[in-house]
LUMGUBA-177543 format. One record per residue: residue number from 0; residue in one letter; x, y, z of N, C-alpha, C, CB in turn. Coordinates in nm, 4 decimals, always signed. Glycine has a CB too. Layout:
# residues N
{NUM, A, {X, Y, Z}, {X, Y, Z}, {X, Y, Z}, {X, Y, Z}}
...
***
This chain:
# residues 76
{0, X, {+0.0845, -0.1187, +0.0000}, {+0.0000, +0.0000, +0.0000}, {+0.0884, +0.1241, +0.0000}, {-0.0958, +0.0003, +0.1223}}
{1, X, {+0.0524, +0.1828, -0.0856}, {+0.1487, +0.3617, -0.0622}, {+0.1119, +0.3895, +0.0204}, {+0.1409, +0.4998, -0.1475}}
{2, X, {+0.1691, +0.4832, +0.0784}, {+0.1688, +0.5994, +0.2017}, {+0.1063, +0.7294, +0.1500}, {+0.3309, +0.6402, +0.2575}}
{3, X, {+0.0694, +0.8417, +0.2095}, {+0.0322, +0.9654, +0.1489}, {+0.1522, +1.0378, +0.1540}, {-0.0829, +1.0377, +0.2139}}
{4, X, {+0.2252, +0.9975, +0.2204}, {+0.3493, +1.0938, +0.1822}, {+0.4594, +1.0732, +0.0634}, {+0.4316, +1.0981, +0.3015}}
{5, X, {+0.4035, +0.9760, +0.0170}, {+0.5051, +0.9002, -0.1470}, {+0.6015, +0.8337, -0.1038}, {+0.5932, +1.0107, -0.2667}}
{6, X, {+0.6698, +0.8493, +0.0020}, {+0.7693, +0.7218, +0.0165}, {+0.7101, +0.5881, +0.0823}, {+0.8954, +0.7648, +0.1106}}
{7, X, {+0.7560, +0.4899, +0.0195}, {+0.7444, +0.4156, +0.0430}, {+0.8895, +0.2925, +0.0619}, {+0.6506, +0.4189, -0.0252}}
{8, X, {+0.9851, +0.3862, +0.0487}, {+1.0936, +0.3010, +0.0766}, {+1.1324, +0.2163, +0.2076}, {+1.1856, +0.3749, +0.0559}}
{9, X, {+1.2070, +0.1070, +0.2487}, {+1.2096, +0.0219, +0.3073}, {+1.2513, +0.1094, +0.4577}, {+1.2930, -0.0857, +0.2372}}
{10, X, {+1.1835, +0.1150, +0.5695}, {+1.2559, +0.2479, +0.6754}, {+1.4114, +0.1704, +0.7375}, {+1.1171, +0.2956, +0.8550}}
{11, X, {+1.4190, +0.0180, +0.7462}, {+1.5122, -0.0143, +0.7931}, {+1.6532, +0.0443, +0.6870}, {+1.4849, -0.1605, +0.8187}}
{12, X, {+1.6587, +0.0777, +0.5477}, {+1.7432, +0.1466, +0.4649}, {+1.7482, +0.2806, +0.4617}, {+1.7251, +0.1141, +0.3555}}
{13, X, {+1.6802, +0.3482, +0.5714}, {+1.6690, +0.4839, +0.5778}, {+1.7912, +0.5459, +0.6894}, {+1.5107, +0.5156, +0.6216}}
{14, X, {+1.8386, +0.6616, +0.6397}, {+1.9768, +0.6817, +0.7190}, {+1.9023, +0.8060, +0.8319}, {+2.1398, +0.7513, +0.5941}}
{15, X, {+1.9367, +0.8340, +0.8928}, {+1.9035, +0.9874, +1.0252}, {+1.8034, +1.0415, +0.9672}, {+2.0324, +1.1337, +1.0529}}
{16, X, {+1.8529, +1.1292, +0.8650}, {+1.8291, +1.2615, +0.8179}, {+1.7002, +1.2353, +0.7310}, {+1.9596, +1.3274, +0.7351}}
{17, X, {+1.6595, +1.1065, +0.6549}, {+1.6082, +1.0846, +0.5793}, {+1.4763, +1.0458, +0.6098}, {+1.6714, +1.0260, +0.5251}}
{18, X, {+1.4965, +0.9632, +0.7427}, {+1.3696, +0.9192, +0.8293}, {+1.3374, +1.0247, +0.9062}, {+1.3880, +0.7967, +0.9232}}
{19, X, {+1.4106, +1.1105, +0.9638}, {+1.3409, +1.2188, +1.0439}, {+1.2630, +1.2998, +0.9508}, {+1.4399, +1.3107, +1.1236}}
{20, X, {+1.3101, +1.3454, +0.8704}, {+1.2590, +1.4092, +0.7545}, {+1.1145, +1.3571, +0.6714}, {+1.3742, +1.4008, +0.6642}}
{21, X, {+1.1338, +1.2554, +0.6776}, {+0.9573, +1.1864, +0.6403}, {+0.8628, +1.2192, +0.7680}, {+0.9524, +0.9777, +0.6219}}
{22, X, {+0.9455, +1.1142, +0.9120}, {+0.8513, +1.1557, +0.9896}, {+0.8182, +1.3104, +1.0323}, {+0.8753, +1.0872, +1.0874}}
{23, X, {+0.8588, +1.3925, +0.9818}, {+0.8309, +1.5174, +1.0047}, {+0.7252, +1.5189, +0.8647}, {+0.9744, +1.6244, +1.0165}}
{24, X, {+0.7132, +1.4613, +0.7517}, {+0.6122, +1.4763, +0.6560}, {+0.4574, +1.3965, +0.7020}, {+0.6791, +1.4146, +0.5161}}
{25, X, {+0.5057, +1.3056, +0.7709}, {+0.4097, +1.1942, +0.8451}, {+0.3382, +1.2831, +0.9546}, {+0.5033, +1.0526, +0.9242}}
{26, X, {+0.3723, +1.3690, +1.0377}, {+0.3434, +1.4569, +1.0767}, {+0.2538, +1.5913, +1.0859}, {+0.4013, +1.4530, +1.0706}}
{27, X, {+0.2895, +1.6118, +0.9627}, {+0.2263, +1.7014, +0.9333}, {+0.0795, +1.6660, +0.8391}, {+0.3250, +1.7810, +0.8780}}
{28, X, {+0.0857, +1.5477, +0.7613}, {-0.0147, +1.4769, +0.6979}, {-0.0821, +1.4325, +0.8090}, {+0.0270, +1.3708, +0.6035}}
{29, X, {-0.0836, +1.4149, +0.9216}, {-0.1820, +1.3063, +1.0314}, {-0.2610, +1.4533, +1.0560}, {-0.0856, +1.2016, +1.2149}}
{30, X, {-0.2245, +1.5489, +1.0772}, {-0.2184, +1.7127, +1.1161}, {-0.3387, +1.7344, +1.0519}, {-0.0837, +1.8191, +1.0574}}
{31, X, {-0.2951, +1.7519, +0.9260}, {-0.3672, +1.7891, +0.8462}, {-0.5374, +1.7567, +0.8303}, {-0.2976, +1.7552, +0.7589}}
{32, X, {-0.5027, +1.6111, +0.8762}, {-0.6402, +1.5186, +0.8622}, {-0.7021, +1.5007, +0.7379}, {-0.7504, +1.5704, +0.9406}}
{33, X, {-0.8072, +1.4518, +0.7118}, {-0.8777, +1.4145, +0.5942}, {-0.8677, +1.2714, +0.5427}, {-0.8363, +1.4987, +0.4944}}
{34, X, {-0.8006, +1.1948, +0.5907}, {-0.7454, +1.0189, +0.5339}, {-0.8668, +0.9323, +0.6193}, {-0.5322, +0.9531, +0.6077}}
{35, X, {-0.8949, +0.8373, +0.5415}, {-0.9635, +0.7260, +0.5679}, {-0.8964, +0.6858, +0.6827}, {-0.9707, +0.6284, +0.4612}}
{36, X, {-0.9671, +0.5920, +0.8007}, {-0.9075, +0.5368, +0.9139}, {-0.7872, +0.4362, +0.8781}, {-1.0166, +0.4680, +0.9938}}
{37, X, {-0.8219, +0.3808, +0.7791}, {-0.7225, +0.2435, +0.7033}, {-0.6085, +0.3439, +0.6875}, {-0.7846, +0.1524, +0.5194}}
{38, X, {-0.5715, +0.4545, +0.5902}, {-0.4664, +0.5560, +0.5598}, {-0.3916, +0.5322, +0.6896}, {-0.5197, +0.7191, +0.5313}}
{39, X, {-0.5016, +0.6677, +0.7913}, {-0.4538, +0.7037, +0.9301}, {-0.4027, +0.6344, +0.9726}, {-0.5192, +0.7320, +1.0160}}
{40, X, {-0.4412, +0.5053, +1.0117}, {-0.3732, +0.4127, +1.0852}, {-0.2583, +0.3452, +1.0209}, {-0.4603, +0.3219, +1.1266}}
{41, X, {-0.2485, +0.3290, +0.8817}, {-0.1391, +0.2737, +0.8291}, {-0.0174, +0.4237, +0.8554}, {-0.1803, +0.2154, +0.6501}}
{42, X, {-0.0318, +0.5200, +0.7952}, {+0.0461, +0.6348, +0.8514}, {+0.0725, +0.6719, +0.9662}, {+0.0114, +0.7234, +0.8220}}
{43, X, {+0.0367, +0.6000, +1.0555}, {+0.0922, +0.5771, +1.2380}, {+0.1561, +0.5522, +1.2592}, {+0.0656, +0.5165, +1.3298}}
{44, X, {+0.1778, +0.4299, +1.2152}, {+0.2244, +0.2864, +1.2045}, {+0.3896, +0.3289, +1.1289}, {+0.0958, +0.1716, +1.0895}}
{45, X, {+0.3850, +0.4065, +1.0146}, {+0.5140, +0.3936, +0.9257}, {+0.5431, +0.5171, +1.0463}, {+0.5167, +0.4253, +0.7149}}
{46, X, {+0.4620, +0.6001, +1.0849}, {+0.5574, +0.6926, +1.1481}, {+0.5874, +0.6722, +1.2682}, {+0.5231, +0.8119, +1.1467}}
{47, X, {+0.5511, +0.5424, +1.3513}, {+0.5972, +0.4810, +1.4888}, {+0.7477, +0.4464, +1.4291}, {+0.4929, +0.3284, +1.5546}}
{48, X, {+0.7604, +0.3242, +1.3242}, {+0.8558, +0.2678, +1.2738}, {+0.9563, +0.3952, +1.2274}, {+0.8031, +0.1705, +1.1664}}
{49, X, {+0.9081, +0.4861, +1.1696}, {+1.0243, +0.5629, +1.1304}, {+1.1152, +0.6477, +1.3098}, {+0.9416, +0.7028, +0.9945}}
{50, X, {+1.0000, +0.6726, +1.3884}, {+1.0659, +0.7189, +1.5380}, {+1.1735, +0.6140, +1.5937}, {+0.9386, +0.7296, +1.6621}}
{51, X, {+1.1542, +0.5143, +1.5523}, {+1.1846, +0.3800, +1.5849}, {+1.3519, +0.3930, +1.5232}, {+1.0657, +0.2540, +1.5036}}
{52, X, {+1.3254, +0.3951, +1.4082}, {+1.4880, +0.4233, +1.3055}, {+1.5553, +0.5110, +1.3555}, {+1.4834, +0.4794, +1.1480}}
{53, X, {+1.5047, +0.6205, +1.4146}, {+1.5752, +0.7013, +1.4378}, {+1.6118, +0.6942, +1.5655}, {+1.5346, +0.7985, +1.4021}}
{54, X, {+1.5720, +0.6577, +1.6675}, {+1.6158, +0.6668, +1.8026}, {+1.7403, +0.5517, +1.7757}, {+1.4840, +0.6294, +1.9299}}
{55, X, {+1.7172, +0.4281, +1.6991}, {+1.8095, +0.3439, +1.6973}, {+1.9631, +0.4109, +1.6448}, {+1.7523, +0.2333, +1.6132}}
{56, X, {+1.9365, +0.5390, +1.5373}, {+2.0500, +0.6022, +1.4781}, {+2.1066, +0.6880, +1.6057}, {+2.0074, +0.6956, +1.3396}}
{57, X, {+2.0377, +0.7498, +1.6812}, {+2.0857, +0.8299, +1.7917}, {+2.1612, +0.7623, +1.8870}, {+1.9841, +0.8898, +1.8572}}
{58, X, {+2.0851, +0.5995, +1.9169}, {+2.1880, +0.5029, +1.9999}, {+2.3380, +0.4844, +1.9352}, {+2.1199, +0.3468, +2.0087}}
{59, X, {+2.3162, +0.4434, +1.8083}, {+2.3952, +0.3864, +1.7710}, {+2.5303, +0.5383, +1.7559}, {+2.3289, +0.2945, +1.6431}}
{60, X, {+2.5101, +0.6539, +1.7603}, {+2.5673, +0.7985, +1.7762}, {+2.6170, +0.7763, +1.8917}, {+2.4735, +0.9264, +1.7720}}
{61, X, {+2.5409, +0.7402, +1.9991}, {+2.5842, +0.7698, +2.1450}, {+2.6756, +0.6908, +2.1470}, {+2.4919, +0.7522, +2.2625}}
{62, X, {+2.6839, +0.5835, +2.1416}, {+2.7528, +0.4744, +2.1605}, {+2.9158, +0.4637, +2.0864}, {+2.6554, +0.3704, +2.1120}}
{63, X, {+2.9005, +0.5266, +1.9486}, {+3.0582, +0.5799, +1.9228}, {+3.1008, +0.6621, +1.9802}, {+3.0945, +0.6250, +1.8148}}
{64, X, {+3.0459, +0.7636, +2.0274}, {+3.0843, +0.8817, +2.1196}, {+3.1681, +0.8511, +2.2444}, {+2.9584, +0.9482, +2.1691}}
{65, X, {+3.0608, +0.7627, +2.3236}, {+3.1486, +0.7306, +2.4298}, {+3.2246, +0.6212, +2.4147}, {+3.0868, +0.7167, +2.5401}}
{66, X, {+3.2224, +0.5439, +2.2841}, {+3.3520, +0.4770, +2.2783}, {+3.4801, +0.5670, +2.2453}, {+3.3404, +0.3697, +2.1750}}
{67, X, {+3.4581, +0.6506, +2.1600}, {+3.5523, +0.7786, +2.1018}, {+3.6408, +0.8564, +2.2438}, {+3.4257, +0.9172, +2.0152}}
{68, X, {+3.5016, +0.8916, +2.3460}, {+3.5523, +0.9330, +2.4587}, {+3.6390, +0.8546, +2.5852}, {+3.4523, +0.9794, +2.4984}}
{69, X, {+3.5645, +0.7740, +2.5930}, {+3.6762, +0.6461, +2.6697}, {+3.7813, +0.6150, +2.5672}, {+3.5926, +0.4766, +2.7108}}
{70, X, {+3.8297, +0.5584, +2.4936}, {+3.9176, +0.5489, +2.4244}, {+4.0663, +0.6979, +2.4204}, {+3.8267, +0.5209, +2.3026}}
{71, X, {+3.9971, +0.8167, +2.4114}, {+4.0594, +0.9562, +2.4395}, {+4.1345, +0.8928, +2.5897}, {+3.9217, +1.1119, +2.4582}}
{72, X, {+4.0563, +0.9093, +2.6574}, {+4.0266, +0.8651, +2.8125}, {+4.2139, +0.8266, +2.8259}, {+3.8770, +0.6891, +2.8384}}
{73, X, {+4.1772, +0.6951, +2.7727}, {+4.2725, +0.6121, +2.7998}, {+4.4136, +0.5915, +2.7389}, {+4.2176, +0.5201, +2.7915}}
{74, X, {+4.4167, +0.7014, +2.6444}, {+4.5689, +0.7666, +2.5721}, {+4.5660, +0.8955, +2.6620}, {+4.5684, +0.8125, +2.3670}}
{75, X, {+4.4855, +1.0212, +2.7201}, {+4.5256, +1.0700, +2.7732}, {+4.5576, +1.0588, +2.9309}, {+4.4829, +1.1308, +2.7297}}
***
């Protein structure tokens, strides 16, 4: 099923910038209103999964960081 926002690409292949950026289109389409409940609810759904991608990209940020920082750590 398409989405109303036209992407329909796979969210697990979606990088930071790309998924925040939809769910900010996902967003603003739920906003908007006017979609059949079937739409609505399918557009929940991609935009739970896309919050989802992205918190995982922010872990996966944190987590070099403080390897980056412990690592510093331990040469200085």
């Amino acid at each position: 099923m398409s989405n109303p926002t036209g992407n329909d690409t796979d969210i697990a292949e979606l990088g930071y910038e790309a998924a925040r950026d939809e769910l900010v289109d996902v967003v603003k389409v739920l906003e908007q209103g006017g979609l059949d409940l079937d739409a609505s609810l399918a557009l929940w759904e991609r935009g739970e999964a896309l919050a989802k991608r992205c918190e995982e990209h922010l872990a996966g940020a944190r987590k070099r960081v403080e390897t980056a920082l412990a690592h510093a750590e331990d040469e200085g």
